[in-house]
Backbone as CSV, one residue per row, in Angstrom:
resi,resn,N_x,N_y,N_z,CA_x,CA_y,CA_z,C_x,C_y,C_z
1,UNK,-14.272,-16.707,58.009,-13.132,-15.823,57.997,-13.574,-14.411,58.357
2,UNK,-12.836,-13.744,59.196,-12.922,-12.355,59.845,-12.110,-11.343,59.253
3,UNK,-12.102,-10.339,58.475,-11.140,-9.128,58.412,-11.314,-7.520,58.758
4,UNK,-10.130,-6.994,58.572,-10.080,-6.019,59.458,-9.293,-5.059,58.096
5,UNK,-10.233,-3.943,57.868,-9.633,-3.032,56.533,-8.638,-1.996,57.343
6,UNK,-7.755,-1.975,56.769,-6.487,-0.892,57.469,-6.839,0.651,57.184
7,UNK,-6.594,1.824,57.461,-7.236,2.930,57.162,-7.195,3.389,56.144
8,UNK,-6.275,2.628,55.501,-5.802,3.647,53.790,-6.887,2.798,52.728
9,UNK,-7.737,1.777,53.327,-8.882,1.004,52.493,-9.823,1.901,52.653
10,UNK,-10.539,2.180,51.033,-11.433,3.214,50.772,-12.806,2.607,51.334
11,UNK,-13.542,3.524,52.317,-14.680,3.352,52.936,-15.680,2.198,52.064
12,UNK,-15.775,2.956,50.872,-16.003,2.117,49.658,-16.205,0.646,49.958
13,UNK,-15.331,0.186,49.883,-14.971,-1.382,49.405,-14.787,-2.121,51.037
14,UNK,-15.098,-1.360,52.065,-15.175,-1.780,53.158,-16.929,-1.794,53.392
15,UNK,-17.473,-0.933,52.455,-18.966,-1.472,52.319,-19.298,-2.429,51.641
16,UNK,-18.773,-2.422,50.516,-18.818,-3.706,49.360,-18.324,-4.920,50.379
17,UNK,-17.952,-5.335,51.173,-17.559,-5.918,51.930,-18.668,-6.599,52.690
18,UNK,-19.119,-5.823,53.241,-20.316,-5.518,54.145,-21.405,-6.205,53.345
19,UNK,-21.666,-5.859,52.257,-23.073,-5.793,51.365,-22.619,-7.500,50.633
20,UNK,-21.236,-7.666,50.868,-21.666,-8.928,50.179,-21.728,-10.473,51.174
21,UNK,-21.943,-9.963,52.772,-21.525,-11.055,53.709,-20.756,-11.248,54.467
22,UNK,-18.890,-10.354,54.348,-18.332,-10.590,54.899,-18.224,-9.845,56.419
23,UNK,-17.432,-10.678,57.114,-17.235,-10.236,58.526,-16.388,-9.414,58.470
24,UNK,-16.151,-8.198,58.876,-15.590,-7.367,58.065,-15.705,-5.823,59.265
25,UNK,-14.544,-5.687,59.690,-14.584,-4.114,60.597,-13.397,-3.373,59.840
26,UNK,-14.024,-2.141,59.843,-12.635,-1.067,59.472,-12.073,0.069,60.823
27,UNK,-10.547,-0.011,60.287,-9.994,0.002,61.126,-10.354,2.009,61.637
28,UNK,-10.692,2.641,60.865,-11.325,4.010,61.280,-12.932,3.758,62.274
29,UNK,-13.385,2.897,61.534,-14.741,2.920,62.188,-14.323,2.220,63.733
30,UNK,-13.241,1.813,64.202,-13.042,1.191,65.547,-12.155,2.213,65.866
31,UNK,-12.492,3.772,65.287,-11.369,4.984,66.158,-9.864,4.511,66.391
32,UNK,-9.275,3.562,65.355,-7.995,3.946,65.449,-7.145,4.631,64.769
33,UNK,-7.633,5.882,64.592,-7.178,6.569,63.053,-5.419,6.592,63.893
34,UNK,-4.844,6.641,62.804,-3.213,6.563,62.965,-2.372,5.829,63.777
35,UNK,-3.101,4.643,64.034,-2.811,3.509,64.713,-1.445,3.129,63.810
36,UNK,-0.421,2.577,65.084,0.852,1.885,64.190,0.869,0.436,63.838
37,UNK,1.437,-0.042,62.774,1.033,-1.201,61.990,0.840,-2.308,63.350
38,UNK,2.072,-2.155,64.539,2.026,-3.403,65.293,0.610,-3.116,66.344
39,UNK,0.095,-1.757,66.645,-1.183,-1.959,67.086,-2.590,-2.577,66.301
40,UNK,-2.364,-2.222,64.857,-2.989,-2.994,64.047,-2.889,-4.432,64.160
41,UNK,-1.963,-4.772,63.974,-1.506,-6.028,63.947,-2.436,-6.555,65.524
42,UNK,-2.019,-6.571,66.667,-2.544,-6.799,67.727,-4.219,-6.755,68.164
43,UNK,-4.350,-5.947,67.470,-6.101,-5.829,67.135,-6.509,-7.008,66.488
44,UNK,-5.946,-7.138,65.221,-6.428,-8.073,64.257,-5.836,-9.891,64.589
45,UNK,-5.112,-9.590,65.713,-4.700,-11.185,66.114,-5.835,-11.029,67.584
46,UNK,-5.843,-10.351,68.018,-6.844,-10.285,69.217,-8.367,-11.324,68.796
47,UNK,-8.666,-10.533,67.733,-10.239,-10.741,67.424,-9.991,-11.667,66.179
48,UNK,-8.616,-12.423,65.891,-8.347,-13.405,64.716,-8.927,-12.808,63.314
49,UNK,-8.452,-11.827,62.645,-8.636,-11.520,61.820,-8.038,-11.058,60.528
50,UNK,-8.210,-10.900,59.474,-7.158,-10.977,58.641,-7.154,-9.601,57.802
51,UNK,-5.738,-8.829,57.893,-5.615,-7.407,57.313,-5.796,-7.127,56.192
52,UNK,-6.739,-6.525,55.378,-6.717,-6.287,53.592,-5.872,-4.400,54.534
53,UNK,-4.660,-4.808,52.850,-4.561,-3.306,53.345,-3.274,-3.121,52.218
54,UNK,-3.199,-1.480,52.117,-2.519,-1.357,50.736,-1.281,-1.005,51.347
55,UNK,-0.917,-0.678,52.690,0.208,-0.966,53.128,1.705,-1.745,53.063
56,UNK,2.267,-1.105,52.233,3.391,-2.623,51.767,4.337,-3.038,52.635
57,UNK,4.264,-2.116,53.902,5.223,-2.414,55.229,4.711,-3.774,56.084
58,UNK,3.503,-4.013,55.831,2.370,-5.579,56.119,3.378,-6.561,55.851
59,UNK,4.264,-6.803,54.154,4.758,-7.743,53.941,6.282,-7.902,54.631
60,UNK,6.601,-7.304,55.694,7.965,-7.379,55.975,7.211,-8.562,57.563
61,UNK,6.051,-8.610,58.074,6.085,-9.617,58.543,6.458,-11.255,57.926
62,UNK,6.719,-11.209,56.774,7.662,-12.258,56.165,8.864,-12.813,56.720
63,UNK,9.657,-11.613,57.081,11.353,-11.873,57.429,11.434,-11.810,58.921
64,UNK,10.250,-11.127,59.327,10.121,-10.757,60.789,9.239,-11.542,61.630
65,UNK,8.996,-12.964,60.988,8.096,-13.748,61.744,7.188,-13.406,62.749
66,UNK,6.071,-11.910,62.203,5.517,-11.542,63.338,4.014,-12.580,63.520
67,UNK,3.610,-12.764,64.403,2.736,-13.220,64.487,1.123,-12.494,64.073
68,UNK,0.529,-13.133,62.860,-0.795,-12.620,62.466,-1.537,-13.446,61.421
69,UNK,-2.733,-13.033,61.842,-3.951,-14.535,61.358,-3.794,-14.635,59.786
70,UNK,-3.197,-13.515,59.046,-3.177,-13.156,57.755,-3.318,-11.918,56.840
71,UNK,-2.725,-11.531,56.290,-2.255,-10.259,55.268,-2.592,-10.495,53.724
72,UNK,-3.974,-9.774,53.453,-3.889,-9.196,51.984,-3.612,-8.082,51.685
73,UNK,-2.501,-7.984,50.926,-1.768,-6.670,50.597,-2.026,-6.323,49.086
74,UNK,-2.683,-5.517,48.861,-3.302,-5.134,47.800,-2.791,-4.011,46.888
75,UNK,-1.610,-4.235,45.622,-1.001,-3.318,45.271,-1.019,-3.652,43.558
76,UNK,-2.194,-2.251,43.798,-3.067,-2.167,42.282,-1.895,-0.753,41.558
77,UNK,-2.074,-1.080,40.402,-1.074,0.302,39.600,-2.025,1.552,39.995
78,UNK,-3.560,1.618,39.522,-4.722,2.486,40.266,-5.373,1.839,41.417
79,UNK,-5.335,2.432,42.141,-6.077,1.541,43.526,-7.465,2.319,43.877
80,UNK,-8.315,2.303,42.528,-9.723,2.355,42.308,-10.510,1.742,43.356
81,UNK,-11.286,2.111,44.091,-11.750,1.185,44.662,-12.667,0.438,44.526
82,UNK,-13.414,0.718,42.918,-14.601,-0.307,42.707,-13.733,-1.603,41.984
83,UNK,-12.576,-1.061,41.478,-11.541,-1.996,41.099,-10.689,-2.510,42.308
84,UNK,-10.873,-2.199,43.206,-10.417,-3.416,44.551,-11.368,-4.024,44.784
85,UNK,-12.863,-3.436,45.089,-13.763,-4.337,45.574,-14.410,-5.506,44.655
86,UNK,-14.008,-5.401,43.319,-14.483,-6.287,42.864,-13.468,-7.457,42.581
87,UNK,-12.079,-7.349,42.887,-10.668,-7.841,42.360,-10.959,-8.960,44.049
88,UNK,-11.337,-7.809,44.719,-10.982,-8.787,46.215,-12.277,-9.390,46.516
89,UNK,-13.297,-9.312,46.026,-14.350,-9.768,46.125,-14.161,-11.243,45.704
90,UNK,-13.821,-11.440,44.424,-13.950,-12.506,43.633,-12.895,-13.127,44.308
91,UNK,-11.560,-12.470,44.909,-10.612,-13.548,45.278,-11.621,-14.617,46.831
92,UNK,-11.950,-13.606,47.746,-12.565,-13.601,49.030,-13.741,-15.191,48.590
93,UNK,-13.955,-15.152,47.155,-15.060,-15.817,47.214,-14.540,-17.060,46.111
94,UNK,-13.434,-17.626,46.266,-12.494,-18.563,45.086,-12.534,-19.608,45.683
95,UNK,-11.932,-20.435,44.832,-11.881,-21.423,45.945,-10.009,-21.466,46.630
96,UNK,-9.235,-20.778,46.508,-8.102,-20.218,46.954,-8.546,-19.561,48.382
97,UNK,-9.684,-19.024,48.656,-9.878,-18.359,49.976,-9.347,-18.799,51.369
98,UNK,-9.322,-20.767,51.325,-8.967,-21.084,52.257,-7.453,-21.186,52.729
99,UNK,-6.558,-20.579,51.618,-5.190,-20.329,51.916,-4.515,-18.688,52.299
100,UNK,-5.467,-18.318,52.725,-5.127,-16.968,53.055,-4.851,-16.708,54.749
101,UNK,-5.752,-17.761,55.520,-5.429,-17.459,57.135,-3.923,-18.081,56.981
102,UNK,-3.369,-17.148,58.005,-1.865,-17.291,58.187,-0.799,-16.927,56.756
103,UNK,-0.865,-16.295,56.155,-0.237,-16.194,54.881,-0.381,-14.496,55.144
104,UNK,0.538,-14.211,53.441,0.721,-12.862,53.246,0.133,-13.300,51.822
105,UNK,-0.714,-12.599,51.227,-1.037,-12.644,50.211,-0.883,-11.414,49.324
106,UNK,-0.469,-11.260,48.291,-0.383,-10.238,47.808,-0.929,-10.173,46.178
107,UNK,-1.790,-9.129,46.220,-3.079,-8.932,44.914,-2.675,-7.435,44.141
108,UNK,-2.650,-7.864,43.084,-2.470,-6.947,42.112,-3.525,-7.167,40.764
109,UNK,-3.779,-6.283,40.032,-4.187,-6.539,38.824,-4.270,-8.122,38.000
110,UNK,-3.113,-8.341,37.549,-2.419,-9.454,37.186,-2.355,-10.770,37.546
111,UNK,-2.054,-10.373,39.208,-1.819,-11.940,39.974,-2.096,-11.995,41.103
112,UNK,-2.130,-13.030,41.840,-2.216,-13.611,43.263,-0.653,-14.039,43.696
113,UNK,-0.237,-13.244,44.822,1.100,-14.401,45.314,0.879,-15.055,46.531
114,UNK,0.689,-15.995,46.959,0.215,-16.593,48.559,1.843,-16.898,49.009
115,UNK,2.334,-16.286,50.383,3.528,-16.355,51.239,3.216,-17.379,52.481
116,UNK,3.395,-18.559,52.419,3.088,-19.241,53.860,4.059,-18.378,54.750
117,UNK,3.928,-19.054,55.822,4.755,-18.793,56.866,4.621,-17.185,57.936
């Protein structure tokens, strides 16, 4: 599995990322600072990859059948980032991981919601 951190993901946890294996580009370090979600989007279906990002406009590809490899939408009450990297770490490494390509997933404190479609 390939992902792609959206810009509002703290440098942070896009290293924790890094340091623990994953395939893993952020979306500043590929100079697209203020890129719009559907150029994001197009990037990350280009190179099949899947968006972690705290963006909650991600989940309206739900109703809008846009096409993309997969969406973790990450909406913490504090969006700490040693408290994302370790929240998304452990999900990244579950055995749930393999239901995330093509889905909207959405991570909070509390819970996991997986959205097919």
């Amino acid at each position: 599995m390939k992902f792609l951190t959206d810009e509002n993901i703290a440098t942070s946890v896009y290293k924790s990322l890094l340091e623990e294996g994953f395939d893993v580009k952020d979306i500043k370090a590929e100079n697209f600072h203020g890129a719009s979600d559907k150029e994001v989007l197009e990037l990350a279906n280009k190179e099949k990859r899947i968006i972690i990002t705290h963006d909650k406009d991600f989940a309206n590809v739900l109703n809008q059948k846009v096409k993309h490899k997969g969406i973790i939408l990450l909406r913490f009450r504090l969006q700490l980032p040693k408290m994302v990297s370790v929240t998304l770490i452990k999900l990244l490494k579950s055995k749930i991981k393999g239901k995330l390509e093509n889905s909207v997933t959405i991570v909070s404190e509390d819970e996991i919601k997986i959205h097919k479609g």
